[in-house]
C-alpha positions as CSV (number, residue, x, y, z in Angstrom):
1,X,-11.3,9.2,-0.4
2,X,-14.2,11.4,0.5
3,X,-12.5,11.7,4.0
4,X,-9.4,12.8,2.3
5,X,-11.4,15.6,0.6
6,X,-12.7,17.1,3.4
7,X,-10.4,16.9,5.2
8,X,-8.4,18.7,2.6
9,X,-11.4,21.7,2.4
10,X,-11.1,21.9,5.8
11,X,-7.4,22.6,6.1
12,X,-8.0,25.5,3.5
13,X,-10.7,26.9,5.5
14,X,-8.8,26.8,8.5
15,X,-5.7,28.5,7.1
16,X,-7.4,31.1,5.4
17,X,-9.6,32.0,8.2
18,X,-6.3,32.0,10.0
19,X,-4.7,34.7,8.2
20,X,-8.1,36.8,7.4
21,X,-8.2,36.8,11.6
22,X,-4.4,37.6,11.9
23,X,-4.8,40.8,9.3
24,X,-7.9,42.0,12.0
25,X,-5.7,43.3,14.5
26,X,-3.4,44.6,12.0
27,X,-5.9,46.6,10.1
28,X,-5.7,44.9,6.8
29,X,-1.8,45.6,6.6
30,X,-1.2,42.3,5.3
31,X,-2.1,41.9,1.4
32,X,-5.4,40.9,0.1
33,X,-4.1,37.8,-1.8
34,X,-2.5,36.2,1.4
35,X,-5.8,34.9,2.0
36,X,-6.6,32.7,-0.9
37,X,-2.5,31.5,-1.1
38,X,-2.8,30.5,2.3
39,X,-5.5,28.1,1.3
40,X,-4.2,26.8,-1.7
41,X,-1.0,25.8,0.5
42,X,-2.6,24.3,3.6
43,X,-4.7,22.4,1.2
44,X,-1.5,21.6,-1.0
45,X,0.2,20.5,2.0
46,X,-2.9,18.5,3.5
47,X,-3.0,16.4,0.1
48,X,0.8,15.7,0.5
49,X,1.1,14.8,3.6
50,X,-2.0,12.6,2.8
51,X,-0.4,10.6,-0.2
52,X,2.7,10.5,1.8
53,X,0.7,9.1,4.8
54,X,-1.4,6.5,3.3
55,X,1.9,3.9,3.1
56,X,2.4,4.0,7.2
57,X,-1.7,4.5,8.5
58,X,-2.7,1.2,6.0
59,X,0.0,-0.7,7.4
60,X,-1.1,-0.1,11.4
61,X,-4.3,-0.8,10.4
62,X,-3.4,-4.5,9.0
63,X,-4.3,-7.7,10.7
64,X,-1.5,-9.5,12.7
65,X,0.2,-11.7,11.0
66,X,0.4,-9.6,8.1
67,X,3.8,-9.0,6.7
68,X,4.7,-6.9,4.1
69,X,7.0,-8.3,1.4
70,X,7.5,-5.7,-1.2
71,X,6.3,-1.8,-1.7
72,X,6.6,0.0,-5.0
73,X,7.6,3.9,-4.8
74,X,6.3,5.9,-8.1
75,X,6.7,9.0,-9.1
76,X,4.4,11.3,-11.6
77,X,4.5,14.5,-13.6
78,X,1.6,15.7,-12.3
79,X,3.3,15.7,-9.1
80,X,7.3,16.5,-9.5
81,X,8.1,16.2,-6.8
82,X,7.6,12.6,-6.2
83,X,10.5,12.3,-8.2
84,X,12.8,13.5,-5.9
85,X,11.1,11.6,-2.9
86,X,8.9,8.9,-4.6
87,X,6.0,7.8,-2.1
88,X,4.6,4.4,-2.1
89,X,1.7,3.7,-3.9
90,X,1.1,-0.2,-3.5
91,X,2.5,-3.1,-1.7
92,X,2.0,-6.8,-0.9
93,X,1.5,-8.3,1.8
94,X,2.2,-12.2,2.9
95,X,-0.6,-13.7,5.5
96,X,1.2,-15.8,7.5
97,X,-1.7,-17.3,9.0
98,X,-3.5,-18.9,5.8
99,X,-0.2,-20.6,4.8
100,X,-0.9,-24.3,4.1
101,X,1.1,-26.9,3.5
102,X,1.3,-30.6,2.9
103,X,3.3,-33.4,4.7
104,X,4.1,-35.0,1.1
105,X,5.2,-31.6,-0.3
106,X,7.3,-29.7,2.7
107,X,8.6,-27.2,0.4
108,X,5.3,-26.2,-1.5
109,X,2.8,-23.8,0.4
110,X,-0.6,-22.2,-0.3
111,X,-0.1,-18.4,0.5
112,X,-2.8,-15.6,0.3
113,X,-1.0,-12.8,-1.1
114,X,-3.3,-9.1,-0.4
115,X,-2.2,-6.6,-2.8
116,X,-3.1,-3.0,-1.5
117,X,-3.3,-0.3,-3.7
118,X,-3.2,4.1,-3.0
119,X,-6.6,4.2,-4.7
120,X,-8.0,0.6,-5.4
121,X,-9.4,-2.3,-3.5
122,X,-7.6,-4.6,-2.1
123,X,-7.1,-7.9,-3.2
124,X,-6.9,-11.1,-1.8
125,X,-5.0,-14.3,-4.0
126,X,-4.0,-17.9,-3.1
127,X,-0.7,-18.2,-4.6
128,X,1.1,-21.6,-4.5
129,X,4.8,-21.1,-3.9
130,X,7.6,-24.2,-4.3
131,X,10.3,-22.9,-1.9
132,X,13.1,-25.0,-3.2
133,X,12.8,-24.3,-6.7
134,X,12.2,-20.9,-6.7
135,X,8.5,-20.8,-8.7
136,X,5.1,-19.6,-7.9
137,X,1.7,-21.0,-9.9
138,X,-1.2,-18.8,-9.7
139,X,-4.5,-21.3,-8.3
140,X,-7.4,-21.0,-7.9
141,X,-9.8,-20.5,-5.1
142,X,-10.7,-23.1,-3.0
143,X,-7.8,-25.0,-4.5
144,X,-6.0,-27.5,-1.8
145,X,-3.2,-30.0,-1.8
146,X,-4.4,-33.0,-3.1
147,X,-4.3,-37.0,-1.5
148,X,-0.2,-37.4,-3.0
149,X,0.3,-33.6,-2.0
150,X,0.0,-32.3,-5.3
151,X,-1.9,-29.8,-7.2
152,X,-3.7,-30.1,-10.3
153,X,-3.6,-27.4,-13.3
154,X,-0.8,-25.4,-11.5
155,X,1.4,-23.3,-14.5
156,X,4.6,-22.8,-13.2
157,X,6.7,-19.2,-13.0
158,X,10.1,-19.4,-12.2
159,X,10.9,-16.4,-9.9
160,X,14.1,-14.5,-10.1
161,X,16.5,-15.1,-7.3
162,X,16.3,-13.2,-4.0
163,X,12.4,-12.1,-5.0
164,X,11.0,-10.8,-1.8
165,X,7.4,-11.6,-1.6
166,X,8.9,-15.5,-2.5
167,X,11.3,-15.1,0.2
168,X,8.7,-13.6,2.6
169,X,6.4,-16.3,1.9
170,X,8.7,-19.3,2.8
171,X,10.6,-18.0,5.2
172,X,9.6,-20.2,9.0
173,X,7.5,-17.8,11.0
């Protein structure tokens, strides 16, 4: 965040310097104002393009075997424009390398979910999954499948059908 800021400053100084040097050679023909709204836009734009940005430069960054299974796009009033091109503000992603399973229980797997967030930590849950029925049971950590493949104090949540982190976490890598 403090990156984004100066960054940000930065982009205002640059464009106002920009036109206060272009209005130089032409004798202060240009208006007095220009200065300051040149600014306000490059930093304006900087912010944008930051927020806009975040969604694509987090997800090059992630480790392989990261897959994302579902992004949510908001929109706000303090930025209106975000409702005619929402930006993405969090997502989930699926580590396909920590999935564990059990030879008793083929269609249950231990998943850690990482839920990243525009401006909060990210988060990293086990989540046991039952492929064929369609559930999830929050456990958890340092829970494993036990001696029959089961495991214990699981609650249950059916999922609704064609849910894509469920479907990104069982699909065969």
């Amino acid at each position: 965040m403090f990156f984004e800021l100066i960054g940000t400053i930065v982009a205002g100084v640059a464009a106002g310097l920009l036109v206060w040097a272009l209005n130089r050679p032409l004798k202060g023909r240009l208006p007095k104002w220009l200065v300051p709204v040149a600014a306000g836009a490059a930093m304006l734009t900087a912010t944008i393009s930051s927020e806009y940005g975040w969604y694509d430069r987090t997800r090059a960054t992630m480790p392989e075997g990261m897959v994302v299974a579902q992004s949510i796009k908001e929109g706000s009033y303090l930025r209106p424009w975000t409702f005619a091109l929402p930006y993405v503000t969090r997502f989930v992603a699926v580590d396909r390398q920590s999935i564990r399973t059990h030879p008793d229980q083929p269609n249950q797997r231990i998943v850690d979910l990482v839920f990243y967030g525009r401006w909060s930590r990210t988060a990293k849950v086990p989540i046991l999954f039952d492929c064929s029925d369609g559930r999830r049971a929050d456990i958890v950590d340092g829970a494993e499948f036990g001696a029959d493949g089961q495991i214990t104090n699981a609650v249950w949540r059916d999922l609704p059908a064609g849910d894509p982190v469920l479907r990104t976490a069982c699909e065969e890598a």
